[in-house]
N, C-alpha and C positions, 0 to 999 in steps of 0.2 A: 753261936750256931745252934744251941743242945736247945736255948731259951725258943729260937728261932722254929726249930722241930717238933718242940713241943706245943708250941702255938697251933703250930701247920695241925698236927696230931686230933690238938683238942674240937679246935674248930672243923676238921672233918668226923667225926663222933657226933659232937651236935649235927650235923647236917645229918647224918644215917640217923639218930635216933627221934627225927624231926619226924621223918617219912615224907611222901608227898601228899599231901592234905588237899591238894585239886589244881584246877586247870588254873594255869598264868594268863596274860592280856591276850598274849598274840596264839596260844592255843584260841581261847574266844572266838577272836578275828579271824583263825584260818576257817572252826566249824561254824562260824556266821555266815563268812564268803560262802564256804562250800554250801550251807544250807539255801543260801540266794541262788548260787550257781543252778542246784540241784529244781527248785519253786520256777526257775527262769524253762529251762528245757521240761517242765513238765507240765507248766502256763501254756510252751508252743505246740506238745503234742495233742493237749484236749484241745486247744484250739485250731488245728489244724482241719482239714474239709472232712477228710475221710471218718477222723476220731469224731467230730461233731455231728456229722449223719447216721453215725453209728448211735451215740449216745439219748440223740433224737429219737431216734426207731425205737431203742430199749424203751425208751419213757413212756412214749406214745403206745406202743403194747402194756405196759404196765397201767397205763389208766383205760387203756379201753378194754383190761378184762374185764369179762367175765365172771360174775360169783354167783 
């Protein structure tokens, strides 16, 4: 049991004195998803009528100033 404790003991010590040195797979995968997620609704809002007549307008002012 004491062999058994000690074990449990040492192997938690390495784990703390390890630290977490960075992200695992499925951290990866969740801010991969979310970064697709995030690219996906903000593909539909420039592309959307309202965002794209806007964007138009800005341009088109922008080259037909005046200097």
């Amino acid at each position: 049991m004491r062999a058994r404790m000690a074990g449990a003991r040492a192997w938690l010590l390495g784990r703390r004195s390890r630290g977490d040195a960075g992200m695992t797979t499925s951290e990866y995968a969740m801010g991969t998803i979310a970064a697709c997620a995030f690219a996906a609704v903000l593909y539909k809002v420039v592309t959307s009528g309202t965002v794209s007549k806007a964007l138009e307008s800005v341009i088109g002012k922008a080259l037909d100033a005046q200097f």
